[in-house]
N, C-alpha and C positions, 0 to 999 in steps of 0.2 A: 710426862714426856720432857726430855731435857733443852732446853732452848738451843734451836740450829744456832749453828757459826755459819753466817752468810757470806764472812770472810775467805774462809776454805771451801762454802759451795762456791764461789766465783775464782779460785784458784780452778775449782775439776772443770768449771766451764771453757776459761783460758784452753786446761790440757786438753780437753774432749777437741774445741777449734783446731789447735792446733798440731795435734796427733793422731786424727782420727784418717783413717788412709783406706779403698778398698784395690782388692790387685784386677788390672783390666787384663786383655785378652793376651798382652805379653809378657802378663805375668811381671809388669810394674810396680811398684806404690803410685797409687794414683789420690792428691791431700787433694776430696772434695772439695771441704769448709774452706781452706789455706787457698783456693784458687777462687773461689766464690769474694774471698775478702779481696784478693788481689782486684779484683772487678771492681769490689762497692768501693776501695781505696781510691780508683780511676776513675768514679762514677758512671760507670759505664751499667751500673746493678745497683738497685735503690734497696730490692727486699730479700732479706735475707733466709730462705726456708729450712729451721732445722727439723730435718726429719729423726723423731723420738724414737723409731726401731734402731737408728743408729748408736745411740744413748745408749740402749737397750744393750748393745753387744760389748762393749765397755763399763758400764756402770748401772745395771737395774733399778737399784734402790732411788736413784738419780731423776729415774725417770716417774716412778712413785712421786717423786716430793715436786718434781716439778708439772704432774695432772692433780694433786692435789694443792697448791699455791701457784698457779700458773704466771700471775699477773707479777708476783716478786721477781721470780727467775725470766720473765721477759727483760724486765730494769738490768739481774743481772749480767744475760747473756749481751746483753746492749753496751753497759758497763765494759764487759770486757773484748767486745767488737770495737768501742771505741779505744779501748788500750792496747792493744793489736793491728789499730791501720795504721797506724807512721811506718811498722817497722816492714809491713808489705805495699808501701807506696814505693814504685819503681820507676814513676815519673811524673814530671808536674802536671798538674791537670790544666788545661787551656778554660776551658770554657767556667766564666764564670760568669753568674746571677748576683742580683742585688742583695741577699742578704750574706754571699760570700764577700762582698768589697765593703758591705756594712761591718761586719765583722771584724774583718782585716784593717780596717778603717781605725774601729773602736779598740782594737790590740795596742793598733803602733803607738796610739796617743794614749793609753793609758800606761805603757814603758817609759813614754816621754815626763811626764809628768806626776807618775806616783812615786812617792818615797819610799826607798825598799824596805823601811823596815814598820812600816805604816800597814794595823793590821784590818784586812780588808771587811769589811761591811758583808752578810750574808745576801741581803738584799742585793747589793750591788755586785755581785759575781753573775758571769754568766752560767744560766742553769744549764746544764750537760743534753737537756731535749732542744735547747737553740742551736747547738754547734752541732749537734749528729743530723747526719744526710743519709738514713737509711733505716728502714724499718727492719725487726722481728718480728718473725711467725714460727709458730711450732705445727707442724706435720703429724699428725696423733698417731700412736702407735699401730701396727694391725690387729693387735689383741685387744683394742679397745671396739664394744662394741657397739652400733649406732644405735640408737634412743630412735623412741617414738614423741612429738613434741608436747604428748600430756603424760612421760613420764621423767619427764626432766622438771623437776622439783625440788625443795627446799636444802635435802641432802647435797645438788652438784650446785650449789652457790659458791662460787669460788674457784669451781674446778674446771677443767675441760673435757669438754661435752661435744659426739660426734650427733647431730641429728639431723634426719632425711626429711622431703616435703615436696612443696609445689610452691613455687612463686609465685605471689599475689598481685603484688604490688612492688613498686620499683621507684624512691623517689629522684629526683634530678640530683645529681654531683652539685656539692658545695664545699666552699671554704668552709673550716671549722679553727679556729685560733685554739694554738697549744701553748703558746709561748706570749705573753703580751707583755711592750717592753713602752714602759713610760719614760717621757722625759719632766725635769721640774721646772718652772719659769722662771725660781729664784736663784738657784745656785748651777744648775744646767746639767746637775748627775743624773746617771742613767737607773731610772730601776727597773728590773723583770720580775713578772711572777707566772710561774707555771700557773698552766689551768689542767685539773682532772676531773673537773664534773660539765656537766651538761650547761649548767652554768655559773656565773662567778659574779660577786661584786666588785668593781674597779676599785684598784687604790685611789684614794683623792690628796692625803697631804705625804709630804717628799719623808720620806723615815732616815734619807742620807746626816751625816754627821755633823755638816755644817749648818744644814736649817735646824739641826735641835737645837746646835749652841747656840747661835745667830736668833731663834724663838722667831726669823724670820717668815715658817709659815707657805713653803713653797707649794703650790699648785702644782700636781701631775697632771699632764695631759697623756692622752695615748697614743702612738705612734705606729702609724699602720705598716712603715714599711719597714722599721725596725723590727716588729712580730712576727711571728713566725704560724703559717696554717698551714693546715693537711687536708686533703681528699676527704670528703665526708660522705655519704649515700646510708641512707635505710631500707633496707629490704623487710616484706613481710614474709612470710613463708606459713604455708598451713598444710596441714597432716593429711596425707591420702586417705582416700576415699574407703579404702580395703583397710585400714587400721581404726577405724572409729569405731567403739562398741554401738552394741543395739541400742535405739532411741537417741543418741546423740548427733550434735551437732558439729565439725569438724574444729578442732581449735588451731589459731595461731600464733605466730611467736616472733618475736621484732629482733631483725638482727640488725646492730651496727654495725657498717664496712667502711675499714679507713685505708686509705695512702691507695698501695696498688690492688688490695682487693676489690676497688671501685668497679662498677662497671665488668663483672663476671657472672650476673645471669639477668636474664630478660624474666618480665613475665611470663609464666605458660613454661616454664624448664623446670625439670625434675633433677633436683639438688640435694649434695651431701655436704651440711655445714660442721667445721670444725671450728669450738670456739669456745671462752669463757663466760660462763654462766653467771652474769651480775645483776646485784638489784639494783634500782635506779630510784631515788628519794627526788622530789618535786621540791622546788622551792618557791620563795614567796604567793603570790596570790593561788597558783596550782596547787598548791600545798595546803591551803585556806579549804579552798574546794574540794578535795580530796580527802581531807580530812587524814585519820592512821592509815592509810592502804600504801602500799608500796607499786611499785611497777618493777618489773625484771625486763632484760633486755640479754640476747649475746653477745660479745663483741669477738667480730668472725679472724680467724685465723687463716683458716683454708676453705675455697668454695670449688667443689667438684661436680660435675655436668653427668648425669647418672641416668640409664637406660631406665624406659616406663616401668617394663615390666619386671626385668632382670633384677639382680642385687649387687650390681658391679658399674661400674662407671661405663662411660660410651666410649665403643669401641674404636679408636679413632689409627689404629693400624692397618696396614697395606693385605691385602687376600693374599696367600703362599700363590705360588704356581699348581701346588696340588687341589687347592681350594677351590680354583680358578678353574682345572682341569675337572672336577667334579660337578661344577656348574654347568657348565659350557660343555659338554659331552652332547651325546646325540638326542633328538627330539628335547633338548633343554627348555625350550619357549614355553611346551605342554608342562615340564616338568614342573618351573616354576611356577607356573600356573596353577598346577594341582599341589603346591606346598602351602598355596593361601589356604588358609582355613582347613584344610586335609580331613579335620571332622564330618563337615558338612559334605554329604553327598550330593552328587551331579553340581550342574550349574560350570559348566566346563568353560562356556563360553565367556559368563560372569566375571569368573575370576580371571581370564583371561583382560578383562577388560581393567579389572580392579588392580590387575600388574601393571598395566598402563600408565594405571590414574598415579600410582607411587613412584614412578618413572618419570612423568610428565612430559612435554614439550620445552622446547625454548624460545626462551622470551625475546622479543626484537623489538626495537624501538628506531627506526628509522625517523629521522630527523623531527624526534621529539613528538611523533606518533608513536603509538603503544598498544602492540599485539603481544597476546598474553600465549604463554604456552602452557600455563597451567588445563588440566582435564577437568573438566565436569560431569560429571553420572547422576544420573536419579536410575531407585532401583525404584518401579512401579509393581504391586503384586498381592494374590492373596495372602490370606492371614495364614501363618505358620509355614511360608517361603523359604524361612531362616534368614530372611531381611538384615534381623537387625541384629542375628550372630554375629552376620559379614561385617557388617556395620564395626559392631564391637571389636573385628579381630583387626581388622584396618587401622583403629584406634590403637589398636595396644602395638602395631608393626612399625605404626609410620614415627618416626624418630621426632617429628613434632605434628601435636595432633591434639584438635577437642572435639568433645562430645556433645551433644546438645539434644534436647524433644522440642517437639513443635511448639507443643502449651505450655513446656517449660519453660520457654526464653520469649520473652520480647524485643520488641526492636532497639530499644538501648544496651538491652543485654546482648543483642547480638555485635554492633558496633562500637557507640564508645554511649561513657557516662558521665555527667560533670559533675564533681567531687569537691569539698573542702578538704584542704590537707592538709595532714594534724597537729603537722611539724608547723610548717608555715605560716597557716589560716588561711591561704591563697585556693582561689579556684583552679583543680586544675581535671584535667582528660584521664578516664579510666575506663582504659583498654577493653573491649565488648570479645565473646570470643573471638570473630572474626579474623579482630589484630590480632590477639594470641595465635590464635593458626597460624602467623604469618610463614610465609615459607614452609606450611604445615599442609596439613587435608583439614577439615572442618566438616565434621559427620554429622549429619541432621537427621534426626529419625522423625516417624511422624509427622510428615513434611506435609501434609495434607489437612492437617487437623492444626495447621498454626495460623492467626488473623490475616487478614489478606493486607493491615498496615502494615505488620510484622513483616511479612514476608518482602511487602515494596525495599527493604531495606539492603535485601538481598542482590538486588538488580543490579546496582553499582559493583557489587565486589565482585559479581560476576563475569564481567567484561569489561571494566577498566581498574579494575585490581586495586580500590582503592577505598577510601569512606569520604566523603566530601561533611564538614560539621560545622555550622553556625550557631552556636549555644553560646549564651550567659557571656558574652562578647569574645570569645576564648572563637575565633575563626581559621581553621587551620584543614589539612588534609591529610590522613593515616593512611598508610600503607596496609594491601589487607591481601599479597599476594599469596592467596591461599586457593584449593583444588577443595571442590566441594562436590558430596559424597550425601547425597539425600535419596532417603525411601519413605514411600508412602503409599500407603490403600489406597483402592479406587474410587472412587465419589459412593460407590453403593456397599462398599464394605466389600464388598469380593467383584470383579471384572464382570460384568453383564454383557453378554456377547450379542444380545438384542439392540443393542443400545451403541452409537455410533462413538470413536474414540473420544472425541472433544467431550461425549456427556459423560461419559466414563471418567475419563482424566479430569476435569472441571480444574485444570489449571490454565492462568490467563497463556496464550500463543508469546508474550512476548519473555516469560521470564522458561516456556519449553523448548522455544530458539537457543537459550542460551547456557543450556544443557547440550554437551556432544553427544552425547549418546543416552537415548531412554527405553532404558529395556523393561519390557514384561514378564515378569517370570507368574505364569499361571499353573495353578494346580489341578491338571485335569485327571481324572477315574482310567487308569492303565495299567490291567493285573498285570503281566511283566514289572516295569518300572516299581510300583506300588511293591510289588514280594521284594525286589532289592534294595529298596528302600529301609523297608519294615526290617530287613536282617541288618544292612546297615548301623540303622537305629539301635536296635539292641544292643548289637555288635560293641561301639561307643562306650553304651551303660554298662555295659559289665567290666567292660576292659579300661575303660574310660580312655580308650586312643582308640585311632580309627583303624580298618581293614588293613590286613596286607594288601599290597594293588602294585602297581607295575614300578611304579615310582617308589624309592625312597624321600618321602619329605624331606625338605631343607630344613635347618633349626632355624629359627626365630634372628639369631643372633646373625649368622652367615646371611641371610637372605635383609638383613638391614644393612649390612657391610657389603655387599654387592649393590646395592638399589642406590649407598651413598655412591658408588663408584661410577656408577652409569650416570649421573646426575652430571660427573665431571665432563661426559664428553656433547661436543654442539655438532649435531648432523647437518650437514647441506641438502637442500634440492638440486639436484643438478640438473641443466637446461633442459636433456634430453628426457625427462619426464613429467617436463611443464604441461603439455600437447596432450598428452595422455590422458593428468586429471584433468585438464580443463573439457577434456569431451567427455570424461564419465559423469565430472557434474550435469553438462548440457543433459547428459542422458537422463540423471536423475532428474531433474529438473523436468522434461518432459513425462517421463513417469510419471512424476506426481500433478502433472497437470491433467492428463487422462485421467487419473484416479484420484478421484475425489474424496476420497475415505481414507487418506495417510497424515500422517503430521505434517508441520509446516516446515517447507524444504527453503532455507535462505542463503544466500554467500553463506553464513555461519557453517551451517552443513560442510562446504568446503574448506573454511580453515580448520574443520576439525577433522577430515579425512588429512588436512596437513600434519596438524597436530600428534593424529595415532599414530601415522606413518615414523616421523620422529624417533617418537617412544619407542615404535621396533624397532630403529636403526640404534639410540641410544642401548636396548637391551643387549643388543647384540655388542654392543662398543666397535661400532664402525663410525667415519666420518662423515657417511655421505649415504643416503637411502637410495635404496635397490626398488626394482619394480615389484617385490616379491613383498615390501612394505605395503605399498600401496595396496596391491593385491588385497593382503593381508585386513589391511583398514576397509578398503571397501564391504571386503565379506562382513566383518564384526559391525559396519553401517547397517547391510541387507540385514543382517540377524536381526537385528535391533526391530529394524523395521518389520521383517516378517513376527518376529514376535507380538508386534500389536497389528498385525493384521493376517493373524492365522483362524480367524471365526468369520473372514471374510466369505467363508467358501459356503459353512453351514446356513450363517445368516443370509445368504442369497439366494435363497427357495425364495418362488414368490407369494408375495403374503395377498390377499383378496383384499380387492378397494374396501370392503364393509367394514375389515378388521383393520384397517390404516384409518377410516373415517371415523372408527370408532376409540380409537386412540387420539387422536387429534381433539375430538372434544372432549373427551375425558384431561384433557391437561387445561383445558380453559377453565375446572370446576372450580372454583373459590378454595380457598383452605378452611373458611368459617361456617357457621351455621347453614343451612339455607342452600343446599345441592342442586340450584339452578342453573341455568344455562338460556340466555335468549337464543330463539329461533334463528333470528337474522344475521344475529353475530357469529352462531356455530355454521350457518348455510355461506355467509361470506367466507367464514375463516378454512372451511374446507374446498370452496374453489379458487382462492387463492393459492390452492395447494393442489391443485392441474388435477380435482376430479370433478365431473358433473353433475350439475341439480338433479338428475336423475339417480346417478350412481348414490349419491346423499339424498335423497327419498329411499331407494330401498335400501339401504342402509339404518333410516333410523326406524322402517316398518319391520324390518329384522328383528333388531333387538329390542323392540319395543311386545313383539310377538315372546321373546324369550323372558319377557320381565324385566330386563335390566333397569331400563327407562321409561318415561311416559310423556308424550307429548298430549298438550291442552286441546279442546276442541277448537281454541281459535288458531290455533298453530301461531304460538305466540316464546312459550318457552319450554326446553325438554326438563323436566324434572328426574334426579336420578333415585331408585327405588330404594 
């Protein structure tokens, strides 16, 4: 192959800037690049993006050599960005920084003072990355396609490389010196020496012309404001979860991000990176350690914000009016509603509520108190509900979202973890999901089956929206304003309708106050139900989509761009249905003091009838809630609640004092050897439970007639058979 002329590639770069035009709607020339320069001339535009399909329409081959040498033709396009702004500077730029008067400084007095025909020192010029004020980036072609990050390998060394992921890790923005500019003690010339690696050994003696003659020996010092630094951040980034083959482990891949690409994804976003695939060589004692191995790193070009599930970037444009008319038609609330999950059969009211939860409330902070408008759900239920489908599709809808099990996560992994960090060696905070969620849902499956430490950690994020951390002296507080989205079995594996809701639920009262809504979806025997089901079901596996049914489901994509849109508007209460809830809570309130057998009814209860009301004014995109909100909220409360109290009717046939006596000491029996029971403690423990020494005498001559148990001849202790 014949060695390129880099000379004539940076001539086609000049013509491409300068000739490349596309026609706008009046059928103009419209000089993208030529107006973009005008900008970075003004500094009004630091980074300058060439996008490569543009290359692509003028020069193909062009674009070939610059995805395979990427890093040469940045220098060049730069080269010739800088030999092209004088002549589009249109006027003087006002605002100047210290290393512009540094600069201009170091000019005048070196016109003053050097002899023109005096020829200059390489060292002592300045290097062309001190005087440029703007970075390159190349924009990857569309026919380039995106990489998985374990198959970007030895072949794309060099080149550029588009590859998707998930954001891990995020470190803080830093100075990174490109340019370090020495001064010498003895003769007072200036030197600079570019830097291109991670790291550099400092000049120490002066290399100018007069300390060699002179053999005087000058000392360089470094000169911090003379140098010049750039935006520095590392990102990690690791390979989704659907691209890892069998048996492995998910791998990841360390991108550099400099100048304005800083600070363009959080952890927890699902990213498309563009960028040059380099290795990275360790030096001095790392290098010791390390021994032959290399490390590889990218250094990012472009960083794009990318839908979970889709293969296209997020959609961040406006709904048409016909989009809009398509939503918002009639009985639209049901519609949406039956677009969540459209697989799963029934569960009407569920997903109703699960539209809510993606909706949410708004947030108010009156004079630095903090009422959250985020939703909280627990789906409560037997096994094979489709729990944790719903779970799963919520995840894959909600434009920011994690996933979690009970036993899978612990309490640090829920919140935060203190970390050394690898660049620095400094301790620092790593993000638990919780923060990830932030401004997310956070799905928790198995919510039942996770340590009751684990779960304390829950509490905080739940109502004041935050994590509070005193670790390894690092004292600070994270933000964790996330809607959380947990299902869990019943204490006995399936709902026991014998059994009063607390021992069923066996979740502590304080962290099921702080759930709005806790629904039961139980699985009861109903040939109807059960035959529509079972066709349902089929229906699904053969066709792998669901029924026809009255509704056309929304796609995926439309009902994420409508849910961002509803988030934009803030509903009021208005005065005239202050009066209203406040006496339907009284009412609830009293309800639940009569009936002893519901969950626990607190204020909570009522900022969360505030809450859903909200979400319906929001779904609708009005300002202000209607009573038809309200309405609305209270019913999906009652549901909730008749749901866990619809076995109240069965369960209250009366049960005979012998069979309540007999259960009562049957739960005193020890768990170990030795199925004893004293007399006096079963005879107390049953009339402290308002039945009589009599009704416990025949009670224990009952069952003592059927074999179950035996009592001694000194009537001392029941033994069980």
């Amino acid at each position: 192959m014949a060695p390129r002329d880099y000379q004539s590639e940076k001539e086609k770069c000049i013509k491409f800037l300068q000739e490349f035009y596309t026609d706008n709607e009046l059928g103009k020339k419209h000089f993208k690049y030529v107006d973009q320069l005008v900008q970075v001339a003004h500094r009004e535009q630091v980074a300058l993006y060439i996008d490569l399909d543009d290359i692509a329409e003028e020069d193909p081959e062009l674009v070939d050599s610059i995805c395979e040498n990427t890093r040469r033709y940045v220098s060049l396009f730069a080269d010739a960005v800088q030999d092209l702004l004088p002549q589009h500077k249109e006027k003087e730029v006002v605002n100047k920084d210290a290393l512009d008067v540094y600069i201009e400084h170091r000019l005048m007095m070196e016109q003053r003072t050097r002899d023109p025909n005096e020829v200059h020192d390489a060292h002592n010029q300045y290097p062309a990355e001190l005087l440029r004020r703007f970075e390159i980036y190349f924009k990857h072609p569309s026919t380039m396609k995106p990489k998985v990050v374990r198959d970007v390998k030895a072949d794309s060394i060099g080149k550029l490389v588009t590859v998707r992921g998930i954001v891990t890790r995020v470190t803080e923005v830093k100075p990174m010196m490109v340019v370090a500019t020495y001064t010498c003690d003895q003769c007072g010339a200036e030197t600079y020496q570019p830097i291109q690696s991670p790291t550099f050994m400092p000049l120490i003696m002066c290399p100018s012309r007069e300390c060699q003659t002179n053999k005087s020996g000058g000392r360089l010092y470094l000169q911090s404001r003379g140098s010049k630094f750039i935006k520095f951040q590392e990102v990690k980034i690791q390979e989704h979860s659907d691209q890892v083959p069998v048996g492995n482990i998910p791998r990841s891949l360390t991108v550099y991000t400099r100048g304005e690409n800083t600070r363009q994804a959080q952890p927890g976003d699902h990213v498309s990176i563009t960028g040059i695939f380099l290795p990275l060589m360790k030096a001095g004692f790392r290098q010791v350690v390390q021994g032959l191995l290399s490390e590889t790193y990218l250094d990012a070009h472009k960083i794009s914000q990318m839908n979970k599930t889709d293969e296209d970037e997020l959609g961040t444009q406006e709904l048409s009016e016909e989009e809009l008319r398509q939503i918002t038609e009639d009985d639209f609330y049901e519609k949406l509603a039956a677009s969540i999950a459209p697989e799963i059969y029934g569960h009407e009211d569920v997903k109703k509520v699960l539209l809510l939860l993606l909706v949410g409330g708004v947030n108010q902070s009156p004079k630095g108190m903090k009422i959250r408008g985020n939703i909280n759900i627990c789906l409560m239920g037997d096994p094979g509900v489709a729990k944790s489908q719903l779970l799963c599709y919520i995840d894959r809808l909600a434009p920011r979202s994690q996933y979690t099990t009970g036993r899978g996560s612990s309490g640090v992994g829920l919140t935060a973890a203190v970390m050394k960090d690898t660049v620095t060696g400094e301790m620092i905070l790593e993000g638990g999901a919780l923060v990830l969620a932030d401004q997310g849902i956070c799905c928790i499956d198995e919510f039942d089956k996770m340590m009751d430490t684990d779960r304390t950690a829950i509490h905080e994020v739940m109502e004041q929206q935050t994590i509070s951390i005193a670790k390894a002296g690092i004292m600070t507080t994270l933000n964790a304003r996330c809607s959380i989205l947990a299902a869990a079995n019943p204490a006995y594996g399936r709902y026991n309708p014998k059994k009063t809701i607390e021992q069923n639920i066996q979740l502590p009262a304080a962290l099921l106050s702080r759930f709005d809504l806790l629904w039961l979806i139980q699985d009861k025997p109903d040939r109807e139900n059960d035959l529509r089901l079972a066709q349902h079901i089929t229906y699904v596996h053969q066709h792998c989509k669901q029924p026809p049914s009255q509704f056309k489901p929304l796609d995926m994509k439309l009902m994420r761009r409508y849910i961002t849109l509803c988030k934009k508007k803030e509903p009021a209460i208005p005065e005239s249905l202050s009066d209203y809830i406040t006496a339907a809570y009284v009412e609830m309130r009293k309800e639940s003091r009569a009936n002893k057998d519901t969950t626990f009814t607190s204020a909570r209860t009522l900022l969360s009838i505030l809450r859903i009301s909200i979400a319906l004014a929001r779904l609708r995109l009005v300002d202000t809630v209607e009573k038809e909100d309200v309405n609305e909220a209270m019913r999906l409360m009652e549901m909730s609640k008749d749901s866990l109290c619809a076995n109240r009717e069965q369960t209250a046939r009366s049960r005979r004092p012998a069979d309540m006596i007999f259960a009562t000491i049957r739960e005193m029996v020890p768990g170990g050897v030795g199925r004893t029971v004293k007399y006096s403690e079963a005879e107390q423990r049953c009339v402290s439970k308002g039945f009589t020494p009599a009704q416990v005498e025949s009670a224990l001559e009952e069952y003592e007639e059927l074999n179950v148990w035996q009592v001694n001849q000194a009537r001392t202790k029941i033994t069980f058979v």
